[in-house]
LOTORLO-888635 format. One record per residue (C-alpha): residue number from 1; residue in one letter; x negated, y negated, z. Coordinates in Angstrom, 2 decimals, always signed. Each point is the difference from the previous one (the first is absolute). Layout:
# residues N
{atom NUM 'A' {X Y Z}}
...
# end
This chain:
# residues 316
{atom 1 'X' {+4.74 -0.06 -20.96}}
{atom 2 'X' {-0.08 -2.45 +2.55}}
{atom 3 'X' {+1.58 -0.97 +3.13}}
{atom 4 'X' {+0.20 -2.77 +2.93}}
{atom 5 'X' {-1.35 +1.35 +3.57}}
{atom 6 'X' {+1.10 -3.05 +2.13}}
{atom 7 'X' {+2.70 +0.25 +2.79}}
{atom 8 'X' {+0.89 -3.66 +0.67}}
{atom 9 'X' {+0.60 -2.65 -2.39}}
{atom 10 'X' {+2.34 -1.63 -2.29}}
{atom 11 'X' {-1.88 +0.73 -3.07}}
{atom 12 'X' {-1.89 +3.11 -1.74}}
{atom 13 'X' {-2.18 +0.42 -2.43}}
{atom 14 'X' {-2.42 +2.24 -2.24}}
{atom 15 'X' {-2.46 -0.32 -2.22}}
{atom 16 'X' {-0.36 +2.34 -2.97}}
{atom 17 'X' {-3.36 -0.18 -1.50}}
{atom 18 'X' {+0.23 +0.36 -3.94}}
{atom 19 'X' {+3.37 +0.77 -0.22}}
{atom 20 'X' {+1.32 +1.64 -2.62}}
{atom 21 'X' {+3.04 -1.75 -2.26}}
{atom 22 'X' {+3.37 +1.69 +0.76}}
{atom 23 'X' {+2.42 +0.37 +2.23}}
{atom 24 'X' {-0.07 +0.23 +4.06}}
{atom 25 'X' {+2.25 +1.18 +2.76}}
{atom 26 'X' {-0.09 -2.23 +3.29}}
{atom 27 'X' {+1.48 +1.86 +2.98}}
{atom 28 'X' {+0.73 -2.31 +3.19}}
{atom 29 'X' {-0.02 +1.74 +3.09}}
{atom 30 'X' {+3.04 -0.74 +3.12}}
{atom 31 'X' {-1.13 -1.97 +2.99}}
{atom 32 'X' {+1.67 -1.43 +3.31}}
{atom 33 'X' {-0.02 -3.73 +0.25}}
{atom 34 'X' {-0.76 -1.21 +4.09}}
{atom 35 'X' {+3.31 +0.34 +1.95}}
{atom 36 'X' {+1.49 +2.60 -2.19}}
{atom 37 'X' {+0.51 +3.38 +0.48}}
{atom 38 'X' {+0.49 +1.63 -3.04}}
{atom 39 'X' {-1.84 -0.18 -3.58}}
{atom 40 'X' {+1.61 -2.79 -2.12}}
{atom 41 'X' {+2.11 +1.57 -2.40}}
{atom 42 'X' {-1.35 -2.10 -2.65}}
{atom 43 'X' {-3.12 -1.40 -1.00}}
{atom 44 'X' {-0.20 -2.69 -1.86}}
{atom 45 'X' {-3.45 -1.16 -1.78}}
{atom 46 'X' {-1.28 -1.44 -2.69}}
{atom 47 'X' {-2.54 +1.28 -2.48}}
{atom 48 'X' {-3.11 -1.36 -1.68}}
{atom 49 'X' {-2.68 +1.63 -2.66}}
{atom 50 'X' {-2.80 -2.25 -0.68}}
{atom 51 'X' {-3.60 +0.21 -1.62}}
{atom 52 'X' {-2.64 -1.68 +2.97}}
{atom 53 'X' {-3.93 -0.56 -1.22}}
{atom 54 'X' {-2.77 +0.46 +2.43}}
{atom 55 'X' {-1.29 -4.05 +0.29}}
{atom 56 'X' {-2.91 -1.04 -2.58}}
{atom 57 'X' {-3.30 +1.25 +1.18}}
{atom 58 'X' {-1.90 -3.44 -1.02}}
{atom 59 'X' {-0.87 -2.25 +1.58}}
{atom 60 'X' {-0.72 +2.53 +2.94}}
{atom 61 'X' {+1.88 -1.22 +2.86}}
{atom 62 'X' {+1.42 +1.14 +3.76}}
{atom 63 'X' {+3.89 +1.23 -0.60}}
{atom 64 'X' {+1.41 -1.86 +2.83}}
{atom 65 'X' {+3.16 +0.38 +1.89}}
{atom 66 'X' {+2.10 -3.20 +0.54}}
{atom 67 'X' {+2.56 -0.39 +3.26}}
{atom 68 'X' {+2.92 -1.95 +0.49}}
{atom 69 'X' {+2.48 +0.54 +2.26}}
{atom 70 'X' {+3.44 -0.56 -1.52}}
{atom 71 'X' {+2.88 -1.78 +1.60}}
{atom 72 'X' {+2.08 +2.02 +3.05}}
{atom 73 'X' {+3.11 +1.12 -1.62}}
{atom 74 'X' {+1.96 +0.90 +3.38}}
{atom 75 'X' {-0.38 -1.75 +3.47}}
{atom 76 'X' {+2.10 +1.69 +2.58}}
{atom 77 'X' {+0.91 +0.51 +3.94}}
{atom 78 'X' {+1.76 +3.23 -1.01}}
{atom 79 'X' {-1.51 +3.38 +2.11}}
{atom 80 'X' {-2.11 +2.30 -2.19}}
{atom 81 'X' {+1.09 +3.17 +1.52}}
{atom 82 'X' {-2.65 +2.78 +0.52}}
{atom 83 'X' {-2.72 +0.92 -2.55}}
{atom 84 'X' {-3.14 +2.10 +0.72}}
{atom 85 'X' {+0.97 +0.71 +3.42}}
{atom 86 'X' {+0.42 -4.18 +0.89}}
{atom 87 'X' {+3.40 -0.93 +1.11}}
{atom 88 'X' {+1.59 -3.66 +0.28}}
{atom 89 'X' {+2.79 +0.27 +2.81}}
{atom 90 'X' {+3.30 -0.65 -1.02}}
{atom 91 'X' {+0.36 -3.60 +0.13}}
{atom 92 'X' {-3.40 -0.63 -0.47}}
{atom 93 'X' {-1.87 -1.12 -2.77}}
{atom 94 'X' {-3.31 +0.83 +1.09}}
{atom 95 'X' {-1.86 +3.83 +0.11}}
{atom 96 'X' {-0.68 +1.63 +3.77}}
{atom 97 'X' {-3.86 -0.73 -1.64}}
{atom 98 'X' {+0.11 -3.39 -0.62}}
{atom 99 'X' {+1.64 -0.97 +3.03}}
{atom 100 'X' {-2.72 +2.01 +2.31}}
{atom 101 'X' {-2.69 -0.73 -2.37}}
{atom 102 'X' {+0.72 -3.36 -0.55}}
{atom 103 'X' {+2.48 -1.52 +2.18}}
{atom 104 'X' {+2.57 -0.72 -2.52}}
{atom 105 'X' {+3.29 -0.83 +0.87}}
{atom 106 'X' {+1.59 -1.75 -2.60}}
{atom 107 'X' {-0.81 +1.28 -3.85}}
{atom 108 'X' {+0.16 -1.32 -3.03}}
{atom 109 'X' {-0.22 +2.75 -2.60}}
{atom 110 'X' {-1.01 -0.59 -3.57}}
{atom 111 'X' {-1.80 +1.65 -2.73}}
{atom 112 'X' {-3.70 +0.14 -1.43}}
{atom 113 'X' {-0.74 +0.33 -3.47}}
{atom 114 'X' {-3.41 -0.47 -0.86}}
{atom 115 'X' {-1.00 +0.17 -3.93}}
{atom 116 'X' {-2.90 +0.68 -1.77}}
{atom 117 'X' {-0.45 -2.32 -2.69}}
{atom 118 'X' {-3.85 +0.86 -1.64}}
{atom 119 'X' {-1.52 +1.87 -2.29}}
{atom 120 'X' {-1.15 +2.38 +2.30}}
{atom 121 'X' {+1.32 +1.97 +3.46}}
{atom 122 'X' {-0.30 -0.38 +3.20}}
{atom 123 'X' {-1.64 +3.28 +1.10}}
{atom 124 'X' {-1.28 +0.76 +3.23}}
{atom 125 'X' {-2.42 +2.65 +1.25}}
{atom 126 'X' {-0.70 +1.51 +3.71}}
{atom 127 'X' {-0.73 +3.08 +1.60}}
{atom 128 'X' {+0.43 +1.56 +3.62}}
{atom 129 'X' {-1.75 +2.91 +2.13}}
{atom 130 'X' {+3.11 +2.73 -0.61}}
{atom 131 'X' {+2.73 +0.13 +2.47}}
{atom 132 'X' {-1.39 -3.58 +1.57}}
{atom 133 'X' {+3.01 -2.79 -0.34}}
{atom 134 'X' {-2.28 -3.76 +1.07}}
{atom 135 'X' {-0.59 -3.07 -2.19}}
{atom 136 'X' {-2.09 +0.82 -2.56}}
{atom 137 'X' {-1.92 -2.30 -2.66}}
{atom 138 'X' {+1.28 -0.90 -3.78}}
{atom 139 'X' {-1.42 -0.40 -2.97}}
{atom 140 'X' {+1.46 -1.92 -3.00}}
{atom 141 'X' {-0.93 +1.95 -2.82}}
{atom 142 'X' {-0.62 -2.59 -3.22}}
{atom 143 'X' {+0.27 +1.31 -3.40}}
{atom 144 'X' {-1.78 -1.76 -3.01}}
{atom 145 'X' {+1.25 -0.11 -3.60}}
{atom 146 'X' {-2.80 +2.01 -1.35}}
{atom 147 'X' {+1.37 +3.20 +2.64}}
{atom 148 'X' {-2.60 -0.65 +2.67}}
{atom 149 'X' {+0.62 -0.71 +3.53}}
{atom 150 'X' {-0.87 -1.29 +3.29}}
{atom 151 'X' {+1.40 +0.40 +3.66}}
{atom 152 'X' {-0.63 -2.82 +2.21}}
{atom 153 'X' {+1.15 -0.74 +3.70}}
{atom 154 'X' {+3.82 -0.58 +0.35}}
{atom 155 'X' {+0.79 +0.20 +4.07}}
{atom 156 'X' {+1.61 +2.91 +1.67}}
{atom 157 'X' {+2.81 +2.44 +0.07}}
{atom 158 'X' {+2.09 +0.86 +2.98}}
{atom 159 'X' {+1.83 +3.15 +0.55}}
{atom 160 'X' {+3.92 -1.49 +0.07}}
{atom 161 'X' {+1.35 +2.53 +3.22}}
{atom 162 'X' {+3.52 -0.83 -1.30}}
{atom 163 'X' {-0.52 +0.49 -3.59}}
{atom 164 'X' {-2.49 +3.00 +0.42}}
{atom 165 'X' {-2.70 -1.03 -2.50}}
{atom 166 'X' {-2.28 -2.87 -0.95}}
{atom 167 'X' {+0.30 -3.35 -0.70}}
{atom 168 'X' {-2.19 -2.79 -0.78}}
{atom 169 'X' {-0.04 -2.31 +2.75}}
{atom 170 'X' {+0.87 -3.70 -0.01}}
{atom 171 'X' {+1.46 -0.11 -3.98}}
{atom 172 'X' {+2.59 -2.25 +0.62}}
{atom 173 'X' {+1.40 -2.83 +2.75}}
{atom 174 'X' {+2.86 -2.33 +0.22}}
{atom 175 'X' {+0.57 -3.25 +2.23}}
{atom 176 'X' {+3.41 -1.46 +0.25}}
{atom 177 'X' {+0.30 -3.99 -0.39}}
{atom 178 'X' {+2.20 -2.55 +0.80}}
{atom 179 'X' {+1.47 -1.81 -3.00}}
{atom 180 'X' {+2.55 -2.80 -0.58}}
{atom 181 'X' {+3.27 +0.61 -1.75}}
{atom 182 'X' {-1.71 -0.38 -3.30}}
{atom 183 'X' {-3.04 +2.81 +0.71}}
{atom 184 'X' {-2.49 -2.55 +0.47}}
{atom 185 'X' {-2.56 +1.69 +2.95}}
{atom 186 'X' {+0.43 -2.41 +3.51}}
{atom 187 'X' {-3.09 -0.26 +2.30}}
{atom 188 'X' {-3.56 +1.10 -0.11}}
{atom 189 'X' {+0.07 +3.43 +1.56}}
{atom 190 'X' {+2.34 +3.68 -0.53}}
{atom 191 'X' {+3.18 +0.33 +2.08}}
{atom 192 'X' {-0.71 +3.98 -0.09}}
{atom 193 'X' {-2.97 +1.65 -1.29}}
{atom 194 'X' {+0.37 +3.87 -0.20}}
{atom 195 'X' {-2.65 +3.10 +0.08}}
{atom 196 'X' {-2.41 +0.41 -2.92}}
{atom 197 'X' {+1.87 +3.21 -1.16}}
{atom 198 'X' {-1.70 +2.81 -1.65}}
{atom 199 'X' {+1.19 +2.09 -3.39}}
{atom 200 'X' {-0.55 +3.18 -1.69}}
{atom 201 'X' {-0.89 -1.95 -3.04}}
{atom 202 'X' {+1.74 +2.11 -2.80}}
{atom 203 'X' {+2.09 -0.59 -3.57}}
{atom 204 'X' {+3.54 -0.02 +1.31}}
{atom 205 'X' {+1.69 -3.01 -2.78}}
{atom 206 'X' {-0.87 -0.63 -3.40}}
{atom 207 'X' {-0.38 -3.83 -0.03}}
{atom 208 'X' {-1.34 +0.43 -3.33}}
{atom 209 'X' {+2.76 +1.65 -1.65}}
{atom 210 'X' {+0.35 -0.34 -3.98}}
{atom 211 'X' {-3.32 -1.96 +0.38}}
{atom 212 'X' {-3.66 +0.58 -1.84}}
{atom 213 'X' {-2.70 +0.56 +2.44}}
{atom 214 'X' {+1.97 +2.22 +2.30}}
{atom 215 'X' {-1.42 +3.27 +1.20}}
{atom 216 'X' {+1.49 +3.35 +0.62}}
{atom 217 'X' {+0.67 +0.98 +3.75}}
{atom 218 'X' {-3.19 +0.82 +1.61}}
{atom 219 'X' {+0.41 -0.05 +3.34}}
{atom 220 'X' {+2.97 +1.85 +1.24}}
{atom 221 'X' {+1.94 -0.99 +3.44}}
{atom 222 'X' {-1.61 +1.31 +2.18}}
{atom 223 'X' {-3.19 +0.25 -1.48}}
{atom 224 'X' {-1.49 -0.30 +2.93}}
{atom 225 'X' {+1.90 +2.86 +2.16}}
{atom 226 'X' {-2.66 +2.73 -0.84}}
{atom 227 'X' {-3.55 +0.13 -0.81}}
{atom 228 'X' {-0.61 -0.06 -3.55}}
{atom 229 'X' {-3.00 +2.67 +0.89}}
{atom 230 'X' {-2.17 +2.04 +2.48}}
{atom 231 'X' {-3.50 +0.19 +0.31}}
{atom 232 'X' {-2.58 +0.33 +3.04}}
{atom 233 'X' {+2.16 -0.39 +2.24}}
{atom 234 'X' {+1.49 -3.62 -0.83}}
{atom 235 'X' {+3.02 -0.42 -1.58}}
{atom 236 'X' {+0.48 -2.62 -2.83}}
{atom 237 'X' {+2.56 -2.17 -1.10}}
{atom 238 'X' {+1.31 -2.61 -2.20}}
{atom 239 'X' {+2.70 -2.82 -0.37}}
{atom 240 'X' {+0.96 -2.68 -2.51}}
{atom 241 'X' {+2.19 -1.85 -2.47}}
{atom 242 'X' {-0.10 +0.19 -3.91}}
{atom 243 'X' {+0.11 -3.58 -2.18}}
{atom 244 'X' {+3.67 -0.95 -0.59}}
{atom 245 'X' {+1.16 +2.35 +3.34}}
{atom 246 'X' {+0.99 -1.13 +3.20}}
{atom 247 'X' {+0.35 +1.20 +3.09}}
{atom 248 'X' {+3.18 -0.32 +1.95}}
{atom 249 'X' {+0.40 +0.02 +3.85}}
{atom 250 'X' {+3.85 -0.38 +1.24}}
{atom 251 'X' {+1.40 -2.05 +2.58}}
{atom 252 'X' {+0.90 +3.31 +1.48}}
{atom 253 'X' {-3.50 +1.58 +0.69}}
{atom 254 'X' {-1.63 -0.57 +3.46}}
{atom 255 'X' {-1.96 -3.71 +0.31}}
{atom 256 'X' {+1.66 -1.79 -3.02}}
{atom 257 'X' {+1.22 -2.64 +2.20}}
{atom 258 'X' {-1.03 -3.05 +1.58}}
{atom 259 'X' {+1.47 -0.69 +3.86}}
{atom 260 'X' {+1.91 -3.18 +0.25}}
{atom 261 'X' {+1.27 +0.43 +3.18}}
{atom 262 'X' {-0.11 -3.93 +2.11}}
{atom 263 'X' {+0.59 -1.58 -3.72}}
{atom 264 'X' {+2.77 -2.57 -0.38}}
{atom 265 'X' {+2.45 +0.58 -3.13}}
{atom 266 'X' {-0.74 -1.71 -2.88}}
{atom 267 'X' {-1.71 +0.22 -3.65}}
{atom 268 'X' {-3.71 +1.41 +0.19}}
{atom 269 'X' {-2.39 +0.94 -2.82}}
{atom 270 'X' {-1.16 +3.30 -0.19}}
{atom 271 'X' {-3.45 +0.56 -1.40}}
{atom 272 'X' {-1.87 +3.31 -0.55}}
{atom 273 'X' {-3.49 +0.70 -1.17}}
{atom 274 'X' {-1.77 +2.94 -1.35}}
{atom 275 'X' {-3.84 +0.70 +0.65}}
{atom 276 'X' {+0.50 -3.19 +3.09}}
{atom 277 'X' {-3.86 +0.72 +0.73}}
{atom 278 'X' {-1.26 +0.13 -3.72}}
{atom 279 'X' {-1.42 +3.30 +0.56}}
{atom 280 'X' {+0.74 +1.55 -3.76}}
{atom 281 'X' {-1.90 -0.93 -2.89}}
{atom 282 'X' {+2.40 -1.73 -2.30}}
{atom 283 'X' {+0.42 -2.22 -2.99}}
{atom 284 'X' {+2.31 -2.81 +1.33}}
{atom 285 'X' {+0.01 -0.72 +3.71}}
{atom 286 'X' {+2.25 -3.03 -0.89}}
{atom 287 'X' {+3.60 +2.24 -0.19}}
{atom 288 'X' {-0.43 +2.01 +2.87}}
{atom 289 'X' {+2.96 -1.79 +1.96}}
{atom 290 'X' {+3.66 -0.26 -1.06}}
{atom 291 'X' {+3.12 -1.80 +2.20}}
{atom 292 'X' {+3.70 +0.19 +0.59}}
{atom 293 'X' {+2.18 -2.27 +1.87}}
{atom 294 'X' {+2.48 +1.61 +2.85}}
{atom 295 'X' {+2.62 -0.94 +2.09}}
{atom 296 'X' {+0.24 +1.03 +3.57}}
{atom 297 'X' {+2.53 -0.31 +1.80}}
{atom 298 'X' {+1.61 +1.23 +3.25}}
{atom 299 'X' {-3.82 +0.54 +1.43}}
{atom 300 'X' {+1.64 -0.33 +3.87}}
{atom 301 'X' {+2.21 +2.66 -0.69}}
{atom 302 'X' {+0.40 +3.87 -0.13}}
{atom 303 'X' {+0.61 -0.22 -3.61}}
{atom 304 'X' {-2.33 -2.02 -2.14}}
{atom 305 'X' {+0.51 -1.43 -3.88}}
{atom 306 'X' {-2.24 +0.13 -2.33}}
{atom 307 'X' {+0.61 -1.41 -3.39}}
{atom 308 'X' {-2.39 -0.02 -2.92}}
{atom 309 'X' {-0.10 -3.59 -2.18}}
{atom 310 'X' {-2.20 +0.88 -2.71}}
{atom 311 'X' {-3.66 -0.45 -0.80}}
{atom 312 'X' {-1.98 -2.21 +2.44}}
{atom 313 'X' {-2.55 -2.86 -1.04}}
{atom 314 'X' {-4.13 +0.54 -0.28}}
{atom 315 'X' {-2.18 +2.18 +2.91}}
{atom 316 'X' {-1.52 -3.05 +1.88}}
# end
C-alpha cells in the first residue's frame, strides 16, 4: 500500500491518504550500520500511526520552514576510516581531502543535525545542462496554505566530488571558542573557525516524533543523487527537509570538523549555525545557532582528548 524510498536515516515514514480502519503489516528491512560488516541481526524500532491535517487555509499565508541547529552530540579526535572513496590514515583524524583541501592537521570531529521546525519544508529547486557537474543556481521553492507556490533565489549547489551528488552550498558553519571552566566565551574573536560546509539537505531523523504538525518523509537521502527528470536537454533536480525532520551529518563524513591544530588545551565553546548567510526564507532567524562546551586536551600530542560537557550558553 505504501512504502518508504529513503536510504539513509534514522527514521521512516509514509503517508496513507484516507486510510481505511483495520489492521496493517509493517515490514522493516536489514541494513549495515558504518564500521560493520554484516546486517544487524536485529532491528529494533519503534512504531507510530497518527492522523496529520493539511494546515488551515485562512488566513492565506507562506508555509515557512524554520532552522535550528541542535546541539553536537559527539566531539571526537578518533579517525573516520574510509567512506566514498576518502580515507583518514591510520592515526589520523583527518580525510586525505581535508588535509590537501584544507590544510588540516589536527581534527575535531563532531556531528550536524540541523532541524526543521515550520510549518512548511525546505525545498530546493535547480537544474543543469545533462552530463555537466559546475555550481549551479537554487531556488527555494515557498508553499502557501491555500496550495500555491513561489520559487525565489536561494544561492547555489555544488557538485560534492567525494559524495558524488549535490549539495547546497554554505548551509551550515562552526567556530570554536575559548571559554572559562564554567562555559562562559573568553575574548572577542574565534580560536578556530571551520569551512562553510555544504549538505544534501534531506529527511534523515524525525525530530518531531509522536508530535502534531509533523510531515511524512518527503525527501529521501539522497534526494539529490539523481535528477528527478529529463527534458531539453537539462536535467532537474530537487532537495529538502519536511517540518518536524532533520537532517543528520556524522562526525564521520568528510568536512565535519573544525582544525585545531596550534590550540592550547583547555575548555572551548563550540557553536554551529545553520543558514550562517541568511540565504533561506524562514520564519525565525533567531534559533539558527545552538552550543556545546568541550574539553581538549593533549592538543601537543599524537593523541588528542576530546570530551563533551553538555549544552553551551547563547550564539553571540
Amino acid at each position: 500500500m505504501a512504502k518508504s524510498t529513503a536510504g539513509v536515516g534514522t527514521a521512516q515514514s509514509v503517508i496513507i491518504p484516507s486510510a481505511r480502519n483495520g489492521s496493517y503489516d509493517v515490514y522493516v528491512s536489514y541494513g549495515v550500520t558504518f564500521g560493520a560488516v554484516d546486517p544487524d541481526p536485529v532491528i529494533a524500532y519503534q512504531g507510530l500511526a497518527e492522523v496529520e491535517y493539511k494546515p488551515a487555509v485562512q488566513p492565506v499565508r507562506d508555509l515557512l520552514p524554520d532552522l535550528k541547529s541542535l546541539p553536537q552530540e559527539n566531539v571526537t579526535y578518533d579517525n573516520p576510516g574510509t567512506i566514498f572513496g576518502d580515507t583518514a590514515e591510520p592515526g589520523q583524524s583527518c580525510f586525505d581531502s581535508e588535509r590537501s583541501e584544507q590544510g588540516a592537521r589536527q581534527c575535531l570531529r563532531f556531528d550536524q543535525v540541523l532541524q526543521n521546525a515550520g510549518t512548511g519544508p525546505v525545498e530546493l529547486h535547480y537544474s543543469r545542462e545533462s552530463g555537466v557537474f559546475q555550481d549551479e543556481d537554487v531556488w527555494q521553492r515557498i508553499y502557501r496554505s491555500d496550495s500555491t507556490w513561489q520559487d525565489v533565489s536561494a544561492g547555489q549547489v555544488e557538485f560534492h566530488p567525494i559524495h558524488g551528488h549535490y549539495h547546497f552550498k554554505g548551509f551550515a558553519q562552526s567556530e570554536l571558542w575559548l571559554a572559562d571552566t564554567t562555559g562562559k566565551v573568553v575574548g572577542s574573536a574565534p580560536a578556530a573557525v571551520a569551512d562553510k560546509v555544504s549538505f544534501c539537505i534531506a529527511d534523515t531523523d524525525l525530530i518531531g516524533w509522536g508530535t502534531k504538525g509533523d510531515a511524512a518523509l518527503s525527501y529521501p537521502a539522497p534526494a539529490c543523487l539523481d535528477p528527478k527528470s529529463t527534458s531539453g536537454g537539462r536535467d532537474y533536480f530537487d532537495m529538502g527537509m519536511s517540518p518536524g525532520w532533520a537532517d543528520r551529518y556524522n562526525w564521520y563524513l568528510p568536512d565535519q570538523m573544525i582544525d585545531t591544530y596550534g590550540l592550547a588545551d583547555g575548555t572551548y565553546v563550540l557553536f554551529t549555525t545553520v543558514d550562517p548567510d541568511g540565504k533561506l526564507s524562514e520564519s525565525d532567524e533567531g534559533n539558527n545557532c545552538s552550543s556545546v562546551i568541550v574539553e581538549l586536551a593533549g592538543l601537543a600530542t599524537s593523541q588528542p582528548q576530546a570530551q563533551l560537557r553538555g549544552v553551551g550558553p547563547a550564539c553571540p
